[in-house]
GUKEVO-151733 format. One record per residue (C-alpha): residue number from 1; residue in three letters; x, y, z. Coordinates in steps of 0.5 Angstrom, whole numbers, plus 500, padded with zeros to 3 digits. Example, Ala and Ser with C-alpha at 12.3 -4.5 7.8 and 13.67 -1.06 7.14 Angstrom:
BEGIN
1 | ALA | 525 | 491 | 516
2 | SER | 527 | 498 | 514
***
This chain:
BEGIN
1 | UNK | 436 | 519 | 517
2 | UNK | 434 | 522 | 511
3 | UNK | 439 | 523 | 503
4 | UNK | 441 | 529 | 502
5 | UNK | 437 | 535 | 498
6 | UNK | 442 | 541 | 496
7 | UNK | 446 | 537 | 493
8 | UNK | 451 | 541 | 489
9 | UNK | 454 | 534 | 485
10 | UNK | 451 | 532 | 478
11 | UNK | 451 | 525 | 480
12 | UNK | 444 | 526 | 484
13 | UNK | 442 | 529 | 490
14 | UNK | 436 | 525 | 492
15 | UNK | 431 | 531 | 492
16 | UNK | 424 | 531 | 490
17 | UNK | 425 | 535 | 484
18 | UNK | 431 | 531 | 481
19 | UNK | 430 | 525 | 477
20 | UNK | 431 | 518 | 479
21 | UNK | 438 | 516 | 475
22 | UNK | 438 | 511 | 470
23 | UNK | 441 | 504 | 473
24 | UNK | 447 | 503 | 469
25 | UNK | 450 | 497 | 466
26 | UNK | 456 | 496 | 472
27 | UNK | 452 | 499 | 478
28 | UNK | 450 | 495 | 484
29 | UNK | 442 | 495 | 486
30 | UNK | 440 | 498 | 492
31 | UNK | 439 | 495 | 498
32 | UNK | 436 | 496 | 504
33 | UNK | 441 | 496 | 509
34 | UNK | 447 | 492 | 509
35 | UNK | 450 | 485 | 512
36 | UNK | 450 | 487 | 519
37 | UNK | 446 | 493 | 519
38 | UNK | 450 | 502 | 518
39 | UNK | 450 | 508 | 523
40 | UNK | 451 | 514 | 520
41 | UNK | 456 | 520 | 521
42 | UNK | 456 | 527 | 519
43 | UNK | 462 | 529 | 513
44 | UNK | 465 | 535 | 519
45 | UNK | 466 | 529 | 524
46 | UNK | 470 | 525 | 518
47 | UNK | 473 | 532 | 517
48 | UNK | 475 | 534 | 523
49 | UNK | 477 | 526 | 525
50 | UNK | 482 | 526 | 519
51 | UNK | 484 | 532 | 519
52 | UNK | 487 | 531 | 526
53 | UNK | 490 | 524 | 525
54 | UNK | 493 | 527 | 518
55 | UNK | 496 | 533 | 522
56 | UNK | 499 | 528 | 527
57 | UNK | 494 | 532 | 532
58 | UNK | 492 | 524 | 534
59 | UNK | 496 | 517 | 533
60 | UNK | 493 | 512 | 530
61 | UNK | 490 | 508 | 537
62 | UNK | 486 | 514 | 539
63 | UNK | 484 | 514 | 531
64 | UNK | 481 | 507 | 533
65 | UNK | 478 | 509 | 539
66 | UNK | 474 | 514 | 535
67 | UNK | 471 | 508 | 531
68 | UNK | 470 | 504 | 536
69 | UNK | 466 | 509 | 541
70 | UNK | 461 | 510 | 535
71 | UNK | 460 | 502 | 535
72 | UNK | 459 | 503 | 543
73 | UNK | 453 | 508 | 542
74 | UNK | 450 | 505 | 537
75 | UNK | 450 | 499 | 541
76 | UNK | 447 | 503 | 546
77 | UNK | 442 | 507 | 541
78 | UNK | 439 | 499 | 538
79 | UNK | 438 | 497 | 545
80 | UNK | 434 | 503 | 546
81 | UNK | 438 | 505 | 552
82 | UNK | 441 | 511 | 548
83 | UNK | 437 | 516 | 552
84 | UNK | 437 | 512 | 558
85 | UNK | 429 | 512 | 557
86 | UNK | 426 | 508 | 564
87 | UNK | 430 | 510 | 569
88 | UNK | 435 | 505 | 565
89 | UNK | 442 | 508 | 565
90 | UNK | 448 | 506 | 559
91 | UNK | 454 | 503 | 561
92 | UNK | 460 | 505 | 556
93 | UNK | 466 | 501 | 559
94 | UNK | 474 | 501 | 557
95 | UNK | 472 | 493 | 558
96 | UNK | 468 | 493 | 552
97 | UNK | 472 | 499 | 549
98 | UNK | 479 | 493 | 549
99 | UNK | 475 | 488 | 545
100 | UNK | 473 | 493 | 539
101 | UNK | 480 | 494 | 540
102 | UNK | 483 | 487 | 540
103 | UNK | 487 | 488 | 547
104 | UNK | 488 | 483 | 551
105 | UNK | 486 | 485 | 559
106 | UNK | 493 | 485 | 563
107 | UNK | 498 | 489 | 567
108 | UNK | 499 | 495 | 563
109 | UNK | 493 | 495 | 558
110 | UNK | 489 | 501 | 561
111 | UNK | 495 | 506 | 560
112 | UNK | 495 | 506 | 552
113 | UNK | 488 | 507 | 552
114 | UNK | 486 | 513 | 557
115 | UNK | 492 | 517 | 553
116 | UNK | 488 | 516 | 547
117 | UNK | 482 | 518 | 550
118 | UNK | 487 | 524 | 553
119 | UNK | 489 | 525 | 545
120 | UNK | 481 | 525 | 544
121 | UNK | 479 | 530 | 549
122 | UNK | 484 | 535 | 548
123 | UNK | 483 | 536 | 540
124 | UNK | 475 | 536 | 542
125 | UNK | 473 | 530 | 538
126 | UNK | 471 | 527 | 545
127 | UNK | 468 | 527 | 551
128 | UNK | 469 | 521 | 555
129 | UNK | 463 | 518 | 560
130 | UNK | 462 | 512 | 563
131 | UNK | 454 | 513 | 562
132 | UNK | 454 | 518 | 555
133 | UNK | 461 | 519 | 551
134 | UNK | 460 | 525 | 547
135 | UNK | 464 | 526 | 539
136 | UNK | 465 | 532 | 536
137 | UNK | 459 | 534 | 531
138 | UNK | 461 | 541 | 529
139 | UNK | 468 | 545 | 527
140 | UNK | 467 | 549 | 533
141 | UNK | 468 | 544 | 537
142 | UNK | 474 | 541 | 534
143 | UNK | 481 | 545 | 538
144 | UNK | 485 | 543 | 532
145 | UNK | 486 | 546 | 525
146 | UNK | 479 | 549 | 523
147 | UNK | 483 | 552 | 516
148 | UNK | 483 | 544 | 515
149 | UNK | 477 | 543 | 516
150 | UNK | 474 | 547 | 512
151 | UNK | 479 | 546 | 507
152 | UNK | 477 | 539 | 507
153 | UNK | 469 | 540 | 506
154 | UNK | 470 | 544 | 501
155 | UNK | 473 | 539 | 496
156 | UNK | 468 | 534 | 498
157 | UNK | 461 | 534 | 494
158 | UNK | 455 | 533 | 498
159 | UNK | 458 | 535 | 504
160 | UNK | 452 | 537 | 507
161 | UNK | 449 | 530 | 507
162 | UNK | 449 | 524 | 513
163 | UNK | 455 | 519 | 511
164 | UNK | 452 | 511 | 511
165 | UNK | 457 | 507 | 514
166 | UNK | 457 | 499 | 514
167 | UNK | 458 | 497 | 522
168 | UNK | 462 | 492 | 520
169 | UNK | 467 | 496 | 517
170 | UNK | 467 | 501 | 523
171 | UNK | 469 | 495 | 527
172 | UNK | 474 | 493 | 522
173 | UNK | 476 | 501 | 521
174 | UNK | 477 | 500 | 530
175 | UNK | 481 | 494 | 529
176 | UNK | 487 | 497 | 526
177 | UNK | 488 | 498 | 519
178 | UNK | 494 | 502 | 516
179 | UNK | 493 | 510 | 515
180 | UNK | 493 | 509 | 507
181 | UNK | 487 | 503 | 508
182 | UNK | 483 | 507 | 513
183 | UNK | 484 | 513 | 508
184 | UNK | 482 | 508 | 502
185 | UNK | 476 | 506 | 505
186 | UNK | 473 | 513 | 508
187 | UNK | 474 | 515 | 501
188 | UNK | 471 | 510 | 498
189 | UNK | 464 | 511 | 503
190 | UNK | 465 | 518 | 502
191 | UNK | 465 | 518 | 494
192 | UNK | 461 | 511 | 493
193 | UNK | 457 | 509 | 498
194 | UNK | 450 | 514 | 498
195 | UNK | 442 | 514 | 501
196 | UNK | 437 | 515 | 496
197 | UNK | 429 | 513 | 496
198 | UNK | 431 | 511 | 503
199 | UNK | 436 | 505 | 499
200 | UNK | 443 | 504 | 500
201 | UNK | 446 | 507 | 493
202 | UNK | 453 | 503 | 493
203 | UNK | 457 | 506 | 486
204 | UNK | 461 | 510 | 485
205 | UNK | 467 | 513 | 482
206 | UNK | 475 | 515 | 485
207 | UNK | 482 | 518 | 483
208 | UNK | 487 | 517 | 488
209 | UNK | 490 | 523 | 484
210 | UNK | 484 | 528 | 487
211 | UNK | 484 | 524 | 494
212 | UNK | 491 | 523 | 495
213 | UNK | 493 | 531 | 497
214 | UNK | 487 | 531 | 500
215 | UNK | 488 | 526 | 505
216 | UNK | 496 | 527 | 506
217 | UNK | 498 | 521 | 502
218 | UNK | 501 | 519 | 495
219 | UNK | 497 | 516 | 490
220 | UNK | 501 | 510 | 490
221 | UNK | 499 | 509 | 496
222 | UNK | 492 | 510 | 495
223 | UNK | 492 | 506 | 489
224 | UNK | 495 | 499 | 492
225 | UNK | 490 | 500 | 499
226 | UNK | 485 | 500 | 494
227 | UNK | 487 | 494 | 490
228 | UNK | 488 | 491 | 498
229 | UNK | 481 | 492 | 499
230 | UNK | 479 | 490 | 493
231 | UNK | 482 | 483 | 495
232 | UNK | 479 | 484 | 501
233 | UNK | 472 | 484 | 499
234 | UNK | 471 | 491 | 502
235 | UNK | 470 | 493 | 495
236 | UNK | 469 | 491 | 489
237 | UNK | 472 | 492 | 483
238 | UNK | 469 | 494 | 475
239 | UNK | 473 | 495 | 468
240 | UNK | 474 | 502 | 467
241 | UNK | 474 | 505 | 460
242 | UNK | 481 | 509 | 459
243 | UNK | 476 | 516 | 458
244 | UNK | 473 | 515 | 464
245 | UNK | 478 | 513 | 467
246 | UNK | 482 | 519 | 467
247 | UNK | 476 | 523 | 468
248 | UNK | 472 | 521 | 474
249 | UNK | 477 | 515 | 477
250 | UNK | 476 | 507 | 478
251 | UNK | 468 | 504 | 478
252 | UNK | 468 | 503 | 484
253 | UNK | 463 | 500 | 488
254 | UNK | 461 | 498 | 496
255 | UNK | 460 | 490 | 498
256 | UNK | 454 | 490 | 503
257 | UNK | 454 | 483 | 504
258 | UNK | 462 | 484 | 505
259 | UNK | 462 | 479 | 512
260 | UNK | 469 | 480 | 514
261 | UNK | 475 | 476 | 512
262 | UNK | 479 | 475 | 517
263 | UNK | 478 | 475 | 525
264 | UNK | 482 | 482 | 525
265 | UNK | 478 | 485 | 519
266 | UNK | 472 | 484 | 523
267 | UNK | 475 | 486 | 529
268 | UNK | 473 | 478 | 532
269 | UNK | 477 | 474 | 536
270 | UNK | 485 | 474 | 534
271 | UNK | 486 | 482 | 533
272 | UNK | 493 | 486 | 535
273 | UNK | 495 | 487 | 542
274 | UNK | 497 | 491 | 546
275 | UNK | 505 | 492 | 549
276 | UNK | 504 | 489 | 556
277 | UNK | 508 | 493 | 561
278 | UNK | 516 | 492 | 561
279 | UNK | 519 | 487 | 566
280 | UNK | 524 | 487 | 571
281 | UNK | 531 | 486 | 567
282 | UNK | 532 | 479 | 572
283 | UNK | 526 | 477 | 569
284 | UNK | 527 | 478 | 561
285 | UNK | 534 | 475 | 563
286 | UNK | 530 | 469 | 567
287 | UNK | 526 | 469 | 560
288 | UNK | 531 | 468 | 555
289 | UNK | 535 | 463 | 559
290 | UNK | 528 | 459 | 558
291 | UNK | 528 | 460 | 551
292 | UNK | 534 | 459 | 550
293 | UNK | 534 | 451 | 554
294 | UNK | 528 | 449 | 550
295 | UNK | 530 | 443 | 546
296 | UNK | 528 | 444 | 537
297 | UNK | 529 | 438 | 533
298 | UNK | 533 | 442 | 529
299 | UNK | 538 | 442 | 535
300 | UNK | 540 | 447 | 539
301 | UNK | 544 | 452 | 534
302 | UNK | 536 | 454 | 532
303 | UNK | 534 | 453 | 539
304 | UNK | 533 | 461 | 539
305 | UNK | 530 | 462 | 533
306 | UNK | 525 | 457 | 534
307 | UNK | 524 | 460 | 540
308 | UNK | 522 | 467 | 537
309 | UNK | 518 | 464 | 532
310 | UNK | 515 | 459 | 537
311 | UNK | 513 | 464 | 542
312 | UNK | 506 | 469 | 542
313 | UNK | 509 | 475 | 542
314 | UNK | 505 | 482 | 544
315 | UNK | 506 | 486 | 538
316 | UNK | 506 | 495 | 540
317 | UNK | 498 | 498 | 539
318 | UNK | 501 | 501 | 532
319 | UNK | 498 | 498 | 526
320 | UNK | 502 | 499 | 518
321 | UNK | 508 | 504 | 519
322 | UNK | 505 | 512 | 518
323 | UNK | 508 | 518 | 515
324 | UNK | 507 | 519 | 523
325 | UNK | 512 | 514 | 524
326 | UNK | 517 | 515 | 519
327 | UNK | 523 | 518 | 522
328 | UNK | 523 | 512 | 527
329 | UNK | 521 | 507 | 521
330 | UNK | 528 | 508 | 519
331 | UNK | 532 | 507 | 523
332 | UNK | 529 | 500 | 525
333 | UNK | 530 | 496 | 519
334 | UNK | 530 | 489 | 523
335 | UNK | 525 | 484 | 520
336 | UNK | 522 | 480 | 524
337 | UNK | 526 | 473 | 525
338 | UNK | 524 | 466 | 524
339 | UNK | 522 | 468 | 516
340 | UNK | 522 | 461 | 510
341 | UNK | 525 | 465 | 505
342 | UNK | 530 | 471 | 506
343 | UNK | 534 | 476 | 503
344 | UNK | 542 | 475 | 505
345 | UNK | 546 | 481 | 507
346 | UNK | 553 | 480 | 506
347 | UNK | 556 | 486 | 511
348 | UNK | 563 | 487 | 514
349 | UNK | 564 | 486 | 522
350 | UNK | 569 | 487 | 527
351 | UNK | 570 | 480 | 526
352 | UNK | 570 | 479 | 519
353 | UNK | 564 | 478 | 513
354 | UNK | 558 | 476 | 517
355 | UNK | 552 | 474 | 514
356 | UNK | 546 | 475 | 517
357 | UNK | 538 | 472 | 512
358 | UNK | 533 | 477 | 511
359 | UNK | 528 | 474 | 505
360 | UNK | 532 | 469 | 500
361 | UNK | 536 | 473 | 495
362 | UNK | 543 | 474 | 497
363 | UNK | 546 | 481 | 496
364 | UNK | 552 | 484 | 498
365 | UNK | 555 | 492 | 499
366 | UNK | 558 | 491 | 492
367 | UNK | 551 | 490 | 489
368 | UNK | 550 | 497 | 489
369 | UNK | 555 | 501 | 487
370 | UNK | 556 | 496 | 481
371 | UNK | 551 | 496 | 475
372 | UNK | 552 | 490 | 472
373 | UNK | 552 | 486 | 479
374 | UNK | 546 | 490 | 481
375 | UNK | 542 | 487 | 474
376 | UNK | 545 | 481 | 476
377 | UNK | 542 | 481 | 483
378 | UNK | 534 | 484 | 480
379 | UNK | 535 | 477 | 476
380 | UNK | 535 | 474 | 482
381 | UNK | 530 | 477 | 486
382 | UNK | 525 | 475 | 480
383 | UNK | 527 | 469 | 480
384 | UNK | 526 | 468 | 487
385 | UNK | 519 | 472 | 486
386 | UNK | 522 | 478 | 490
387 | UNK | 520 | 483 | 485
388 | UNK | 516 | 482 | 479
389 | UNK | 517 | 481 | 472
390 | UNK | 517 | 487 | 467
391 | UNK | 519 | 495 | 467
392 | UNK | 514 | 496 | 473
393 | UNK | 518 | 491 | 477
394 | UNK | 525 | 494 | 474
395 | UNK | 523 | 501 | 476
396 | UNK | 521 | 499 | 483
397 | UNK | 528 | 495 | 484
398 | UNK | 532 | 501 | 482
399 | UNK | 527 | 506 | 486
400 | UNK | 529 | 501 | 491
401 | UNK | 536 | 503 | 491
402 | UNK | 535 | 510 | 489
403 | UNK | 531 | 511 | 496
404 | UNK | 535 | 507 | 500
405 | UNK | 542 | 511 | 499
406 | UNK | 538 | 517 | 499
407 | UNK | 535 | 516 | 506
408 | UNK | 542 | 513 | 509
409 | UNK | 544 | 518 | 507
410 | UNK | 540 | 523 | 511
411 | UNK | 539 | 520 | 517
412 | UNK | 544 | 514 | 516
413 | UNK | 544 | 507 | 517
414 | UNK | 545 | 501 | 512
415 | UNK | 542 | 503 | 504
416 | UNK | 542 | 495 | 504
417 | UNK | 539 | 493 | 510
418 | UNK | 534 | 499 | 508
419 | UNK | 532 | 496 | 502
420 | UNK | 532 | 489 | 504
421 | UNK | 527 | 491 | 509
422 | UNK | 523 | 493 | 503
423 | UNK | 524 | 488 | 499
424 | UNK | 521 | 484 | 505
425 | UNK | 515 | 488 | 506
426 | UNK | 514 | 490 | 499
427 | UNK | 514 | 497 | 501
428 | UNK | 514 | 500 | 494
429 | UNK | 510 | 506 | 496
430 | UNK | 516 | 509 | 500
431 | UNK | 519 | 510 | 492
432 | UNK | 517 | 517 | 490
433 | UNK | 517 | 520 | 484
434 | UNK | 524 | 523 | 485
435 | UNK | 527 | 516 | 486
436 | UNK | 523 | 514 | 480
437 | UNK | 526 | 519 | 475
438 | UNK | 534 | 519 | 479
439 | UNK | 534 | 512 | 478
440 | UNK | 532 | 513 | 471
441 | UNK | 538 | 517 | 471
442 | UNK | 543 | 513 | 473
443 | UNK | 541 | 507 | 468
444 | UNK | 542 | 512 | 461
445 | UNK | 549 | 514 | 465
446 | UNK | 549 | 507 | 466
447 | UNK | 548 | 505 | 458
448 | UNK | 551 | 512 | 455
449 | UNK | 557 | 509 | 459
450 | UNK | 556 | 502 | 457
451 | UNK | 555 | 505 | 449
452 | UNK | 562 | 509 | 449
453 | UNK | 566 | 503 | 453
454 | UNK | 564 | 499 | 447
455 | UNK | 565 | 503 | 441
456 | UNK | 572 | 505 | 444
457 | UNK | 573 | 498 | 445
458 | UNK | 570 | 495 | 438
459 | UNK | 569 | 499 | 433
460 | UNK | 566 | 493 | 430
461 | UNK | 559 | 492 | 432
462 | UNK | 557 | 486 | 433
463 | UNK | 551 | 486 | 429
464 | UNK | 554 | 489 | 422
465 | UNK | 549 | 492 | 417
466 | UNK | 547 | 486 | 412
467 | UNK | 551 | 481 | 415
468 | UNK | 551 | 476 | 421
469 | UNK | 544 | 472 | 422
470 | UNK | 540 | 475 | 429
471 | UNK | 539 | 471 | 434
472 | UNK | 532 | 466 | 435
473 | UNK | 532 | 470 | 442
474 | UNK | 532 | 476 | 439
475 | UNK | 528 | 475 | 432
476 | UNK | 522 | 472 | 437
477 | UNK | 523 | 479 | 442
478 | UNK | 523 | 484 | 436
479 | UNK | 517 | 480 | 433
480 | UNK | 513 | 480 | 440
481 | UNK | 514 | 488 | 439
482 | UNK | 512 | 489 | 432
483 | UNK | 506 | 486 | 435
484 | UNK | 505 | 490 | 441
485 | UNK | 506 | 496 | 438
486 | UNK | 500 | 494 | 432
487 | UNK | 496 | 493 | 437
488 | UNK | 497 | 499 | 441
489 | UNK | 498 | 494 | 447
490 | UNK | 503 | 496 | 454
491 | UNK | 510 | 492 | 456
492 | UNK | 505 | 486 | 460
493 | UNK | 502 | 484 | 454
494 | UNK | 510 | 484 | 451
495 | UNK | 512 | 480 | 457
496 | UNK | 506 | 475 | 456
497 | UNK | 507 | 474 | 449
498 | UNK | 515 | 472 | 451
499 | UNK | 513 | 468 | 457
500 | UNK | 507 | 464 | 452
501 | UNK | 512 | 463 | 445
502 | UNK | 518 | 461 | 451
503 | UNK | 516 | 458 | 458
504 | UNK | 524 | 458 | 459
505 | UNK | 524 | 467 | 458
506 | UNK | 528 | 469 | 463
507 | UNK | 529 | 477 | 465
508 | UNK | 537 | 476 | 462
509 | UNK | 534 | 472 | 456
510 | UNK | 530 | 479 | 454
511 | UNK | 535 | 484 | 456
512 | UNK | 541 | 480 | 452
513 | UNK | 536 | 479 | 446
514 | UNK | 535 | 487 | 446
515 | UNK | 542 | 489 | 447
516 | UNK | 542 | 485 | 440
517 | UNK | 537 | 489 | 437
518 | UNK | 539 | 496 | 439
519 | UNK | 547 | 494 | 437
520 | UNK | 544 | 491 | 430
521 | UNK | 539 | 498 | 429
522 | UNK | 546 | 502 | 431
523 | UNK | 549 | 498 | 425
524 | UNK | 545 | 500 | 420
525 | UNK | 544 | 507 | 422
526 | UNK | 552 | 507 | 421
527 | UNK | 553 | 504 | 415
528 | UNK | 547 | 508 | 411
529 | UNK | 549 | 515 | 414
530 | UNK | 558 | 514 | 414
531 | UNK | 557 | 517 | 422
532 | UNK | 563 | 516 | 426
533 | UNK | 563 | 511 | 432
534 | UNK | 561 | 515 | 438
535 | UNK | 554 | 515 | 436
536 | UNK | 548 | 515 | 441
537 | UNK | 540 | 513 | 439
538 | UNK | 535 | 513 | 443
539 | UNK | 528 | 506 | 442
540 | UNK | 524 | 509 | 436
541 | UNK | 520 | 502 | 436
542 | UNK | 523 | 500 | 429
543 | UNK | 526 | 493 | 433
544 | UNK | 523 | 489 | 427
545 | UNK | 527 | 493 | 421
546 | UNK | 534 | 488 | 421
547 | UNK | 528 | 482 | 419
548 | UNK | 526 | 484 | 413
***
């Protein structure tokens, strides 16, 4: 193993003509290896590896049967038996391969896996035996998109060095992550994790602005597989000025004493399985019969949710819905039975209005053809903690609405089952920046039509300028305001000073104290200017000027 020496970044390439880099406050010290030890790989296998998985040349169980072969011959290589020095022969087995993997031995098991192995071949990126499986190191090798290949080495600095990889997290990345977790974590190792001085460097920085393109994948989504890793203990996480921020992406930094959260992240005992083979229709009726007779001590109108939720089920061998699975996503929005809390979704059968739980918050057809009821419904959904407070919780409830109508309206289906499902699983990257800017959109029609509504129906408003005392609700909001905008600060300090000053503060409390707010500063302009009724202002920030 050996650190790069024709580095073309200014980070530091590791040659003996380029000083050391002074250690920095936020850096990590080196170390020596991590817990559990590394291998390495070359960037070109990680290029050619993504590059076939993004271009859906792979699914995403050959992609963790890439990961875990490479576990299976460092295995090999530790033990010296990488060679078959002695006359002693390795044995790579699909038996130890289903364990790195987390599937359970049974009828049916073996199949999804020699397709994967299948997928592997035939892209290049493998050469499966039993003694010595062989992994594509050179594009040339590679019977994919080679343009993307390069394309991809071309936007990674240092590309010629070898890759330090934590074995730990090539068991985690084999046991099954979410594509935008897996390309997370890859980007994370390529930008954050470097040898220098025969010592493992874990700093670094990155944008999921710069990565996302690169990796087919949105920033959102980059943004909050980053914040999950970071949770996880994958990462960790230091405070970024806004400069560098901007400029160089979020301090970043490789935990190597990371030991794995959980069974699944550390590819232990308790990990996915594999669909078993389907049974014959006797048998699934048999099955049901059996589940249906077992007694709960709910009685036996929540027999059969107590069995859905009872029994061990085995779920398909694919990891957090993909852009590759989309299309399938879709049309299949029924989240799994036997949840505490649900969404109610009130629809019209053949039989009348049925209401079938989904998470908590009760919503009907009606909510989202009505503004008003649809504002109503996001006060419920931040009570019930379905949604959080705030602008950012606003924008993803209408983003939700937004991206619901527009994929039924494509490819059919619900728009509220679609959005409840996304509440459930707080899908908030589906939301594009299209769905963001429609539902901006439609809240100022909203409120343009709102505003004519009014004056047409009062011309009075209801705030006249210098008479009339405003309400406490409305002094303590234009006051937390002014503070904000003093001090230069965002909406979540706005909300915090709110939440402090009133433990009761509630999302309607806020919008009626800003209706207010807005009607007294129309007022005001009216009287001082003589405009006619119909007159349309947009927030300049001057909330606290009816107190003085």
């Amino acid at each position: 193993m050996q650190a790069n020496s024709t580095s073309n970044l200014s980070r530091g390439g590791g040659g003996a003509a380029v000083a050391r880099r002074p250690r920095r406050a936020w850096h990590l010290p080196a170390s020596s290896a991590p817990a559990g030890g590394y291998l390495t790989v070359t960037l070109p296998q990680v290029a050619m590896l993504w590059v076939a998985r993004r271009e859906k040349q792979i699914g995403p169980l050959a992609f963790r049967v890439w990961w875990a072969v490479l576990e299976m011959r460092c295995r090999r290589d530790v033990a010296g038996l990488g060679g078959g020095a002695a006359g002693r022969e390795a044995y790579h087995g699909v038996a130890e391969l289903q364990r790195l993997l987390g599937v359970e031995r049974g009828p049916g098991s073996m199949k999804p896996l020699r397709a994967a192995i299948r997928e592997l071949e035939a892209v290049g990126l493998l050469v499966w035996s039993d003694t010595r499986p062989q992994l594509a190191t050179s594009p040339d090798q590679y019977r994919g998109d080679t343009d993307g290949v390069f394309t991809f080495l071309r936007e990674v600095e240092n590309r010629r060095r070898l890759l330090p990889v934590p074995r730990r997290w090539v068991r985690w990345l084999a046991a099954g992550q979410s594509r935008a977790r897996s390309g997370a974590a890859l980007v994370s190792l390529i930008r954050c994790l470097y040898v220098r001085d025969k010592r493992l460097d874990p700093n670094g920085s990155w944008a999921a602005t710069a990565a996302g393109p690169l990796l087919g994948l949105s920033d959102r989504s980059l943004q909050g597989a980053r914040r999950e890793l970071v949770r996880e203990g994958l990462l960790l996480a230091h405070a970024t000025p806004p400069w560098y921020l901007s400029r160089y992406g979020a301090r970043i930094s490789i935990n190597l004493r990371w030991g794995g959260a959980s069974p699944r992240a550390a590819g232990g005992e308790a990990p996915p399985r594999l669909r078993e083979a389907p049974q014959p229709r006797d048998a699934r009726a048999r099955s049901r019969d059996q589940a249906a007779s077992v007694p709960t001590p709910h009685g036996s109108g929540s027999s059969g949710r107590a069995a859905r939720s009872g029994a061990v089920s085995s779920a398909p061998l694919h990891e957090h819905p993909s852009s590759s699975s989309k299309e399938e996503e879709f049309k299949h929005q029924q989240p799994p039975a036997g949840e505490g809390d649900g969404v109610s979704i009130e629809k019209q059968g053949k039989k009348g209005k049925q209401s079938e739980r989904r998470h908590g918050l009760h919503l009907r057809p009606e909510d989202l053809r009505d503004e008003n009821l649809f504002a109503a419904a996001l006060d419920r959904a931040v009570e019930a903690g379905k949604v959080e407070p705030g602008d950012r919780g606003r924008l993803r409830w209408w983003g939700a609405r937004e991206h619901a109508l527009r994929i039924t309206a494509q490819k059919g289906g619900s728009p509220l089952k679609l959005m409840a499902w996304m509440l459930h699983r707080r899908r908030w990257d589906l939301i594009t920046d299209g769905d963001e800017s429609d539902a901006l959109e439609r809240r100022a029609a909203a409120a343009r039509s709102r505003s004519r509504r009014a004056s047409v129906s009062s011309p009075r408003p209801p705030q006249p300028a210098g008479g009339g005392t405003p309400s406490a609700d409305a002094k303590l909001l234009a006051s937390a305001r002014a503070a904000c905008q003093r001090h230069r600060q965002g909406p979540h300090v706005l909300h915090q000073l709110l939440r402090k000053a009133a433990p009761g503060w509630t999302p309607s409390r806020e919008r009626a104290a800003s209706e207010e707010l807005d009607a007294a500063r129309l007022a005001r302009v009216r009287a001082a200017a003589s405009l006619p009724a119909m007159v349309e202002l947009r927030d300049q920030g001057d909330d606290c000027m009816f107190l003085k």
